[in-house]
Backbone bond lengths (Angstrom), bond angles and torsions (degrees), N, CA, C in turn:
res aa  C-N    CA-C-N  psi(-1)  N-CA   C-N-CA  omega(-1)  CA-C   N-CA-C  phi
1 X - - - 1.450 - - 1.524 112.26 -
2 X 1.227 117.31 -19.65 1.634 107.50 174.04 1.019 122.40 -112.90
3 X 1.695 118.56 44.58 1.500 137.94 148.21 1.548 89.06 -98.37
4 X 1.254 141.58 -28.17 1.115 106.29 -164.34 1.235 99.39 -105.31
5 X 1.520 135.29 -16.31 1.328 128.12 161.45 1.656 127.26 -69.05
6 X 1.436 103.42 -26.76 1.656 88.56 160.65 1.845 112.29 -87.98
7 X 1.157 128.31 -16.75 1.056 110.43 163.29 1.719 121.78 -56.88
8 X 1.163 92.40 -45.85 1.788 85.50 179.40 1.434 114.51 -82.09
9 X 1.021 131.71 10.04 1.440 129.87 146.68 1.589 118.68 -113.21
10 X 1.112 109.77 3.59 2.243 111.55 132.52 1.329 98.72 -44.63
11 X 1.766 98.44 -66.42 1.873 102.59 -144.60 1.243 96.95 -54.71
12 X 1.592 125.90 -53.70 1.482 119.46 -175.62 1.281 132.99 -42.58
13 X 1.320 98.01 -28.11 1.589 116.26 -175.94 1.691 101.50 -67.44
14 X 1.111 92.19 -47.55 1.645 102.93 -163.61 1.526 109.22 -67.55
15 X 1.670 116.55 -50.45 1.099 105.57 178.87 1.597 133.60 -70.64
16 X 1.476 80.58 -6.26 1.708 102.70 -178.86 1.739 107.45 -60.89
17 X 1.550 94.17 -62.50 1.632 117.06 168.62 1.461 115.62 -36.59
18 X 1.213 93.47 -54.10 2.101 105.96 176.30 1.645 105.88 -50.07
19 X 1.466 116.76 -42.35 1.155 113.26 -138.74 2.303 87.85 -84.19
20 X 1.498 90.41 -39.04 1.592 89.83 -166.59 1.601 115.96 -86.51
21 X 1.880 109.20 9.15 1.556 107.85 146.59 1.412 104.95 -101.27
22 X 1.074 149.19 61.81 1.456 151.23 160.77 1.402 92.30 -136.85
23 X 1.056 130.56 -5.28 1.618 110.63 -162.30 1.515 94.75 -128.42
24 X 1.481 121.03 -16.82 1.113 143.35 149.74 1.243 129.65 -79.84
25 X 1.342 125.31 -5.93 1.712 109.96 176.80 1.028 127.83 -101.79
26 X 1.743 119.90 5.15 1.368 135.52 172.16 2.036 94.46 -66.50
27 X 0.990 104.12 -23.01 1.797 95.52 -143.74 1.864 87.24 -94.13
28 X 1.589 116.87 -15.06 1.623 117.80 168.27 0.942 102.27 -72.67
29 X 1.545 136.79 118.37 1.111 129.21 172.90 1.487 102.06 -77.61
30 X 1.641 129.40 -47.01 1.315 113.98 -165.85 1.748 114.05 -66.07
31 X 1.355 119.51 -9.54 1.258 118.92 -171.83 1.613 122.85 -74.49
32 X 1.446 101.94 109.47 1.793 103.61 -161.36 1.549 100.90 129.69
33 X 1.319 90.34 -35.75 2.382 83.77 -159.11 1.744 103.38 -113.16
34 X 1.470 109.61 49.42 1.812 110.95 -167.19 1.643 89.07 -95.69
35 X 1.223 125.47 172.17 1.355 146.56 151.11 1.196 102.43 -56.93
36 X 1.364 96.85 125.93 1.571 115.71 172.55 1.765 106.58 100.85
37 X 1.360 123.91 -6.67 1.568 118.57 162.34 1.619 111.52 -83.37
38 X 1.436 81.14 133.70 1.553 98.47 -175.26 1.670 112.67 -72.65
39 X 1.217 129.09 131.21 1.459 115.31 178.83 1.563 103.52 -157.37
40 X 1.372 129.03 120.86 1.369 147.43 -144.53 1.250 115.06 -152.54
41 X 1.972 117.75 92.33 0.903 109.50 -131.48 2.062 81.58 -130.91
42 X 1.472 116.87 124.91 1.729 101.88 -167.51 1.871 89.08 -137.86
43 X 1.426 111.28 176.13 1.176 107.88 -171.06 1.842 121.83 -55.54
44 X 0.983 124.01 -30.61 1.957 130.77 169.43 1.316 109.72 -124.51
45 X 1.356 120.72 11.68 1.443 104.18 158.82 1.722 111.12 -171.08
46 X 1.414 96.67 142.07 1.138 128.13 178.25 1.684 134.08 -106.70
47 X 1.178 103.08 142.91 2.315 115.81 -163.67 1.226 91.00 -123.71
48 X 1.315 119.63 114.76 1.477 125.44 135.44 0.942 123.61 -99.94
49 X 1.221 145.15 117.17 2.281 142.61 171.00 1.544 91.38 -124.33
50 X 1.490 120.78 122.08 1.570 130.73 -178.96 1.441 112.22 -85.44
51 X 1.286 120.06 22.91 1.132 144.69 174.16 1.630 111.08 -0.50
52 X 1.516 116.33 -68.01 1.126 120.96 177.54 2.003 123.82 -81.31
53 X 1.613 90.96 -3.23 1.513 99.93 159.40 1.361 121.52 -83.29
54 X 1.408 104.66 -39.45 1.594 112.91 170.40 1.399 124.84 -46.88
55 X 1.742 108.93 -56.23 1.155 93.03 170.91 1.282 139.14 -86.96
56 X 1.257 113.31 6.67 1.597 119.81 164.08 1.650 125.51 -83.00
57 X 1.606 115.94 -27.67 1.279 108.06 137.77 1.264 128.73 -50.87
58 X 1.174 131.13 -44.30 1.442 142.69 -173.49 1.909 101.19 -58.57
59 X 1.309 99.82 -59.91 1.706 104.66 170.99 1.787 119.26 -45.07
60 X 1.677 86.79 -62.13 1.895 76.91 165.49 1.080 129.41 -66.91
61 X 1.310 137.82 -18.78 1.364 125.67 -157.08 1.403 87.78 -104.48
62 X 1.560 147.48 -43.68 1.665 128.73 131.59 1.206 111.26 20.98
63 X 1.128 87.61 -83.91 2.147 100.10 -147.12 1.560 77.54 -79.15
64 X 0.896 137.70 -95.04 1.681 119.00 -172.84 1.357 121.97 15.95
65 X 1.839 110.68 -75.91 1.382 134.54 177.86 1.790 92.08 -48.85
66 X 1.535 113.42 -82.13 0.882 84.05 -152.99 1.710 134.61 -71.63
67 X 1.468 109.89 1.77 1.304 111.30 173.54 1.461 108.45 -67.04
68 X 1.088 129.61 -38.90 1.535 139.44 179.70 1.176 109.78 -54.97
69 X 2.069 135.84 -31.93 1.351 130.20 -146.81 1.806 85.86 -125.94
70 X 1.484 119.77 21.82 1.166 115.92 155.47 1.481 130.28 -86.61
């Protein structure tokens, strides 16, 4: 039983974490507008893909994982 109780207080942890960069990423201004986001902008329609935001979340949340599974 306490594989499955520290697992579900990972998840908490985590969604906790999720919840206070969403409530926080209005206030980054650079977050969204890095080199390497795609944004394609013509008279009735518009492309955003955050391309170069993506993968820099992807980098932190990496090194995160793997600092955690040491």
């Amino acid at each position: 039983m306490s594989g499955l109780g520290r697992t579900l207080i990972t998840l908490g942890l985590i969604i906790a974490a999720i919840g206070i960069v969403i409530s926080l990423a209005p206030r980054i201004p650079w977050l969204g507008r890095l080199p390497g986001d795609i944004y394609i902008k013509k008279e009735n329609f518009s492309f955003y893909f955050p391309l170069g935001t993506c993968i820099l979340i992807s980098l932190i949340l990496s090194f995160l994982l793997w600092l955690f599974r040491r």
